[in-house]
C-alpha positions, 0 to 999 in steps of 0.5 A, a space after each residue: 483527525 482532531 476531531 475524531 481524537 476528540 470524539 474518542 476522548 470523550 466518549 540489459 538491451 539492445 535494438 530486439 528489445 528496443 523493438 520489442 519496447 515499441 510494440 509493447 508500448 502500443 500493446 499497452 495503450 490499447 490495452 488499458 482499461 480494457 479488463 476489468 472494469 470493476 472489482 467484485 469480492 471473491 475468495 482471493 479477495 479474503 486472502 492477504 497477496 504474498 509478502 504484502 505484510 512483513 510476515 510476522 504479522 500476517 497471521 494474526 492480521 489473516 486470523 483476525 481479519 475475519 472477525 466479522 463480516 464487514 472487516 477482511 484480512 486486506 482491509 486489516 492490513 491496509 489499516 496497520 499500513 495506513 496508520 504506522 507502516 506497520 511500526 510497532 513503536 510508531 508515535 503520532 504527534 498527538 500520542 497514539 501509540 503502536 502499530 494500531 495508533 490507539 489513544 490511550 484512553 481507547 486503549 484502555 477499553 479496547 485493548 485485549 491480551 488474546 494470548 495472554 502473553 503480558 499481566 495487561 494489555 501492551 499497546 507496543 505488542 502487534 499480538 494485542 494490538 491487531 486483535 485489538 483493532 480488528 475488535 474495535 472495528 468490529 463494535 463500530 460495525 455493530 453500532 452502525 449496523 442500522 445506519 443505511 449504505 454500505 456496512 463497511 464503509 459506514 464502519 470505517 467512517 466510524 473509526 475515523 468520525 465515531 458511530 455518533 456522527 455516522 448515525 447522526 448523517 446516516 451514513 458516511 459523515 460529511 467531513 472531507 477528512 471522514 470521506 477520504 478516509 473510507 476510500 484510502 482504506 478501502 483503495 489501499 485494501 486491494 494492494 494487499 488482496 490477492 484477488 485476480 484478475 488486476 486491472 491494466 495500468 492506463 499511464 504505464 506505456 508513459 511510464 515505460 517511454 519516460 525510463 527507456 528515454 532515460 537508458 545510459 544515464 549513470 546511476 546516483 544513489 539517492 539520484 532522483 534525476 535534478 538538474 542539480 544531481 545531473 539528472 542522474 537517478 537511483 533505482 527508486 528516483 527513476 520508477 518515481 520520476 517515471 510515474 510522476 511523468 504521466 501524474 501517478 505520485 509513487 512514493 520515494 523508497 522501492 519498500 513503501 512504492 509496493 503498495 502503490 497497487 495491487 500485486 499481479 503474479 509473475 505470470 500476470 505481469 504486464 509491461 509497466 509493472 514494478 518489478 521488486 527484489 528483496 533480501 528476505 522472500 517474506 518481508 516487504 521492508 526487505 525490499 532493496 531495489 525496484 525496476 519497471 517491467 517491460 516484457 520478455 522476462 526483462 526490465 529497465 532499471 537503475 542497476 547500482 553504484 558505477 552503472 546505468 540506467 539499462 536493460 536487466 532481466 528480472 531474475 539477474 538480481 536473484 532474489 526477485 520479491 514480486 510486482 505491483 500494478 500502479 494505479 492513480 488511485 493506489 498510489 493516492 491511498 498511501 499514507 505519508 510515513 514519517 522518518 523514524 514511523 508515524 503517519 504524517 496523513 491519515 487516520 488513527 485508532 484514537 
């Protein structure tokens, strides 16, 4: 990241669903991996997945998400995600600014006012900012446009390393930092695709095994199941510890846990799945409570305050959000948010 700051400066249940569970969880062993093998962009690959951006920003993320061929609206999205977790006043410790992370000085040259709204271009604004980043990557495609490879990832490296050093290497730099980047981008583009089919989770019937083990423990707010807490969890604590047992990080909060994968439909669900609930249908940061799905419209979850870890339907919260498919490689993707906005990992529009 210093580098590349740099360079821009410069230049409920009982035994039925217990057996149910059972033959679930051999289902799902000789499942995984079975499908789709490899992802192909289509149409629905253009699209952003419902509610997988707050949803005053979808728009403008859709519109200009299509600015040129090498960027899409996913791609956009997993940017302003990997970047500030669409904060709009996030501040990283080296003082890029807004939902986009720019540099000041970048911002100074790539900052646009496309509707005009303000007498300049307003860093702290997602209306200027998102035009303004899809704008930018789009110069860096067209500066990186004789460079061998794939286009895209050439013009993501260029946004993390700069367009010198990408011609210079012709192609993706060989910088740790530059390398991962293109991959968590364009891995964490598929949690906000709404291209089908997904993939079966190899870990989920671990996954699954690790929560129904866990059934009748009482429920702790902030319970991620320490010997110090009495091995109590919250809802989010139990689908962390749950995936940390087969070796999927997920992250701490159900909200920032719905990107750790793509987003089946409700009628694409396979047990495993997170299952997420929301008090506003259009916004991911409304998310308040997580469960992992197990089939039969049920799943196991840490319900609240004076319960237990148990068998719940999916549409006995009532405001049923959507599911994620965890992937090892989803999960890896995500940046590490700081408390207040700001990534603590990751790139930055410098």
């Amino acid at each position: 990241m210093a580098g590349r700051r740099t360079w821009i400066a410069l230049g409920s249940g009982g035994a039925a669903v217990a057996g149910f569970l059972a033959l679930v969880v051999v289902g799902t062993y000789a499942a995984a991996g079975s499908i789709l093998q490899g992802q192909q962009q289509s149409a629905a690959a253009l699209q952003l997945a419902p509610g997988t951006v707050p949803a005053a920003y979808a728009s403008i993320i859709q519109q200009w998400g299509t600015l040129c061929p090498q960027l899409t609206p996913p791609l956009l999205a997993a940017q302003m995600y990997q970047e500030s977790g669409f904060n709009p006043q996030a501040v990283s410790p080296v003082g890029a600014q807004g939902i986009a992370q720019f540099m000041p000085a970048t911002w100074a040259v790539y900052g646009m006012d496309p509707t005009h709204a303000h007498a300049s271009p307003d860093v702290w604004d997602p209306a200027d900012a998102i035009p303004s980043a899809a704008t930018y990557d789009c110069q860096l495609a067209k500066d990186t446009k004789n460079v061998p490879g794939n286009a895209t990832a050439n013009m993501l490296a260029a946004y993390n390393a700069g367009p010198y050093a990408v011609i210079s290497a012709d192609g993706i730099p060989a910088y740790a930092q530059t390398e991962d980047y293109v991959t968590s981008i364009n891995k964490l583009a598929q949690s906000f695709a709404a291209a089908t089919p997904i993939a079966f989770s190899e870990q989920a019937a671990g996954a699954i095994y690790y929560a129904q083990a866990r059934l009748g423990t009482p429920y702790l707010w902030g319970g991620e199941g320490l010997a110090s807490q009495n091995y109590e969890f919250d809802c989010s604590g139990l689908t962390q510890a749950a995936y940390a047992s087969v070796g999927i990080a997920i992250p701490r909060v159900a909200a920032d846990q719905w990107y750790a994968g793509p987003h089946p439909s409700r009628s694409q669900l396979q047990p495993g799945d997170l299952v997420f609930f929301s008090t506003d249908p259009n916004d991911p940061s409304k998310i308040h409570h997580v469960g992992i799905y197990v089939g039969g419209g049920m799943m196991i979850d840490a319900p609240h305050t004076g319960s237990v870890i148990r068998y719940d339907s999916i549409d006995a919260e009532g405001d049923y959000f959507g599911a994620t498919r965890v992937t090892a490689g989803g999960a890896a993707a995500l940046p590490t948010l700081q408390p207040g906005g700001g990534i603590a990992n990751g790139g930055s529009l410098s």
